[in-house]
N, C-alpha and C positions, 0 to 999 in steps of 0.2 A: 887704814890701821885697824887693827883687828880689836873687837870689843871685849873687855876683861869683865865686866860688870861682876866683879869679887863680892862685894857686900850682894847682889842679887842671886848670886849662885847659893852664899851661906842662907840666904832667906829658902830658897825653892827648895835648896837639901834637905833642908829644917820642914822644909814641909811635906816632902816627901819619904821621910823616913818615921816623921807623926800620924799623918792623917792619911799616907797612903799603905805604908807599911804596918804602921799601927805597932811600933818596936815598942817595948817595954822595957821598963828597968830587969837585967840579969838576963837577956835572953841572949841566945848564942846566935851571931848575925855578922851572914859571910856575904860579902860585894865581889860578885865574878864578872872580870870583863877578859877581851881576848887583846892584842897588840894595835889594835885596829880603833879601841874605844878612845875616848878624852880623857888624858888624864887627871883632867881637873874636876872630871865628876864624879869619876871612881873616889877619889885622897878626898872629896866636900862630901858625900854621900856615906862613906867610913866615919870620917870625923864627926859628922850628924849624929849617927849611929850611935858612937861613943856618945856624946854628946848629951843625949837623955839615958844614959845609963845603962847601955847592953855591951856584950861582951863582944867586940865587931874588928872583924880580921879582915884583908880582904888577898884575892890573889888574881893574878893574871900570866894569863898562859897565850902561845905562839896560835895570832888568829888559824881559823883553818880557809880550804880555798872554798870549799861551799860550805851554804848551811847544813846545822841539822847533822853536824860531827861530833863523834865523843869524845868531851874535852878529857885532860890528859886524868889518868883513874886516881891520882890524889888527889882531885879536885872534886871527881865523881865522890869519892868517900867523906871528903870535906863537907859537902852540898849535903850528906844522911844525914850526918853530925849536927846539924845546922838546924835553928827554930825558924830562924829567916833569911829568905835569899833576896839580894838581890841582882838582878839580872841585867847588865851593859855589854856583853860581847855585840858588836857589828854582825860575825857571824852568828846568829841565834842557837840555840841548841834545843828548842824548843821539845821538838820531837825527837829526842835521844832517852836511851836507856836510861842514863845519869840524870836526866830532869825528873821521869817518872819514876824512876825508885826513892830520889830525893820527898817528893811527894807522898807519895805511900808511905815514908817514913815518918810524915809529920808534920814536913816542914812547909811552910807559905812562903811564895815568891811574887815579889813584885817585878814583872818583866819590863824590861826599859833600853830593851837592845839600839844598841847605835847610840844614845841620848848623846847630846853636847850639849857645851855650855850654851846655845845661845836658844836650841830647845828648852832645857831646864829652867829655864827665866821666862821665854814666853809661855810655854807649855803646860807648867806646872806652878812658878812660882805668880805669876800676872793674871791667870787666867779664875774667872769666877765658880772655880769649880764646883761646889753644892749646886747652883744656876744648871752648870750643865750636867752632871750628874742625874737630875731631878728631869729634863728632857730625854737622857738616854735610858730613864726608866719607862717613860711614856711610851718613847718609842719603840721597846722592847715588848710592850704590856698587845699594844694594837698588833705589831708580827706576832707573837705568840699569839694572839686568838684570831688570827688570819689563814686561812687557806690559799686562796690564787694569790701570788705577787707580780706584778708588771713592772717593767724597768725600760725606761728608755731615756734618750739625754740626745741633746743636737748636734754631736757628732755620730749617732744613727746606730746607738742600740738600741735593742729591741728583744727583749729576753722575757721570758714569762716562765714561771715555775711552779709548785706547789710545796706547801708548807705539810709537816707531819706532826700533829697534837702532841706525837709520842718525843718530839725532838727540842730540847729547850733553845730558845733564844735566850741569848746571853747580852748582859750589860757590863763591856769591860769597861769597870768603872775604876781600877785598879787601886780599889781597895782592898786588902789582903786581911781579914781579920778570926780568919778560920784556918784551924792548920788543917794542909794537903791539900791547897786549892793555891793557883795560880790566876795571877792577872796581868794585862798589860797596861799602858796608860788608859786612861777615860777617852771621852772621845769617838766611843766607836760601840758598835752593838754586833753581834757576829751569831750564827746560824748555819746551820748543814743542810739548804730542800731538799727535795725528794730528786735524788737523783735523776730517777730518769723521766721524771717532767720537764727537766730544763731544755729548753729549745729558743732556738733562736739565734740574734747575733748580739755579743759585745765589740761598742771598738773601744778600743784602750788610747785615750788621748792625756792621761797622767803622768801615769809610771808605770815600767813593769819593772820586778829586780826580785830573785836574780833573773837573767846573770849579770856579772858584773858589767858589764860594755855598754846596759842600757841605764836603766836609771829616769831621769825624767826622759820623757820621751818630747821627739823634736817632731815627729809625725806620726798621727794616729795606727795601730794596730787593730787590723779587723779580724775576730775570730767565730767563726759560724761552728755553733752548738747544735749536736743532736744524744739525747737521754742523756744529759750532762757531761760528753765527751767534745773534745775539739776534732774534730773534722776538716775544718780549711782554715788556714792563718792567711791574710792578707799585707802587702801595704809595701813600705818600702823597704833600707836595708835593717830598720830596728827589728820588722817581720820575721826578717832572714835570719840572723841574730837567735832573736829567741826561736823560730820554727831548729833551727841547728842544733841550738840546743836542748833543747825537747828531746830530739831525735838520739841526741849523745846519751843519753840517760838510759834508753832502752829499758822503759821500761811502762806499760801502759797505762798506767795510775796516773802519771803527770799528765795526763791532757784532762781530767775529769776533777770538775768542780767539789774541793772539798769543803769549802766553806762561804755564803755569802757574807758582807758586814754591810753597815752602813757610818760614814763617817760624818762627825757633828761639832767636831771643836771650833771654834771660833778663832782661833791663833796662828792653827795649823795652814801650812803650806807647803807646796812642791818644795821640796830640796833632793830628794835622791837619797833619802834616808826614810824606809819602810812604814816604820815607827810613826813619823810625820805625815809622809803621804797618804797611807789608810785613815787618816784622820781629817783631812781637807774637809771643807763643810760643804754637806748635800754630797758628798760623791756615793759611789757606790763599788765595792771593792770585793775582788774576788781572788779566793786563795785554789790552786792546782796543787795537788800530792797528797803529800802526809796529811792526815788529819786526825786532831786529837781526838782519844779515845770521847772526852767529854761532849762532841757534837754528837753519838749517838747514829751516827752516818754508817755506810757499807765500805769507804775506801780502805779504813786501815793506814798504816805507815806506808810509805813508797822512798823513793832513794832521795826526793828532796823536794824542796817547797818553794812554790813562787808567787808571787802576788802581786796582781794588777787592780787600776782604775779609770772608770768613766766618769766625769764632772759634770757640775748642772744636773743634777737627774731629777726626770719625773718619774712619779713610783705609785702606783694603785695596789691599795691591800684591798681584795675584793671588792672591784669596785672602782673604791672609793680613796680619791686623792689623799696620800698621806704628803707627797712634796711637791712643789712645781718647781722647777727651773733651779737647783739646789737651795729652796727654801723650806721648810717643813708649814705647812698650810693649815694640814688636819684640824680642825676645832678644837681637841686634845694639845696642841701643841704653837698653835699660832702665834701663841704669848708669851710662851719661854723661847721660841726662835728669835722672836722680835728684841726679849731683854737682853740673852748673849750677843746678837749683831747690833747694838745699838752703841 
């Protein structure tokens, strides 16, 4: 029987449209999802909205088949008009014209692609989030003033990079309280290295998506890195899968690492919902394509974006142990790891 937790969802809405959105009384605040979203989070997340006193509309349009499509132009035009967005399409639109002009224009968006209800309740509404918040700064503070990073985990990656002073590390901490800035859920810290340091091998023993056919993955994905580009994909038919598609896209940007993250939530787990899985605790997660103008990177846009991870990881910021085995170690950090997993 499927879990309704009604009073739980009205709780996590409530707290996601206060403390993550940061809505205010009068402010003009639109909820986009596409056919694909929940629709008990879209109508809880609207009624929230309303709820502390903003003017909150919401709309939903025919998902697309990949991400990173422009949704339909009243919706684009709706999203200018708009002090706050909040973001549940399944297919993301992240990297679309309509999100960045939306932005330029003023507006904050809390992203929250794919959420459901039973996200929404562990995710956001159960979860100690100042606690982890307060970690994902830490570990934002050590990569920003880190050079060499090392990655490896025991399904046998082995990746090593360099960081750029000039390139922020970000704590998406998905708090939205500045207009023209975007965020996604907490949980996760994200970064653009220096291209073409990356070397080495990731295997993807997580998730990869898109495309659609894989999702949590049943058997590891091995990809061997050279100056931030994929060169050989391994493994079995999940490999073949994504190597095809790769290939359909035609276009060279998708084999080159546009973003690393590192994921920290304590809630989180595998389901086959992006949003989720980049946030598994201690993983380490890497997005291919488009990348936002805000990482400060060389890629640029490309036709589409996909996102994998490795679990367990061990990770050295010069050096020096920032995780073992997906636990966060660091002297910095050994203390807030230990109060969110306890």
């Amino acid at each position: 029987m499927e879990k309704q937790y009604f009073l739980e969802l009205w709780e996590a809405a409530h707290k996601a449209v206060a403390k993550l959105a940061c809505i205010k009384p009068g402010e003009r605040v639109l909820v986009i999802a596409d056919t694909l979203a929940d629709m008990r989070v879209v109508e809880a997340v609207t009624a929230a909205a309303r709820a502390v006193g903003s003017e909150a509309a919401m709309v939903v349009y025919e998902a697309r088949r990949e991400v990173n499509v422009e949704p339909p132009p009243q919706v684009a035009a709706a999203m200018k008009e708009s002090d706050v967005i909040i973001s549940l399409p399944l297919m993301y639109i992240l990297h679309t014209k309509a999100y960045v002009e939306s932005l330029q224009s003023g507006a904050r968006i809390l992203e929250l692609t794919g959420m459901d209800v039973d996200m929404m309740v562990r995710l956001i509404g159960r979860v100690d989030y100042d606690a982890m918040c307060i970690l994902g700064d830490e570990i934002a503070e050590i990569l920003q003033r880190g050079r060499e990073v090392e990655i490896s985990s025991p399904s046998g990656t082995k990746l090593r990079f360099e960081n750029s002073p000039d390139r922020p590390v970000y704590h998406n901490n998905g708090i939205v309280d500045t207009p023209g800035v975007y965020k996604p859920l907490g949980g996760q810290i994200s970064w653009a290295p220096v291209e073409e340091s990356i070397e080495g091998v990731i295997v993807a023993d997580g998730f990869i998506w898109p495309p659609d056919e894989i999702g949590v993955l049943k058997s590891p994905v091995k990809l061997t890195m050279r100056e931030g580009g994929i060169v050989k994909i391994e493994g079995g038919s999940e490999a073949r899968i994504f190597e095809k598609w790769l290939a359909s896209l035609n276009d060279e940007k998708m084999y080159y690492i546009a973003h690393a993250s590192l994921g920290f939530h304590p809630e989180a787990r595998l389901r086959g919902i992006p949003l989720e899985d980049e946030r598994v605790y201690g993983c380490a997660e890497f997005g291919f394509g488009s990348q936002s103008p805000k990482f400060k990177g060389k890629l640029g846009f490309a036709k589409a974006h996909t996102d994998l991870n490795t679990l367990n990881t061990t990770i050295k910021v010069d050096g020096e142990l920032l995780a073992e085995n997906g636990r966060f170690i660091h002297p910095e950090l050994k203390e807030l790891d230990a109060k969110l997993l306890s």
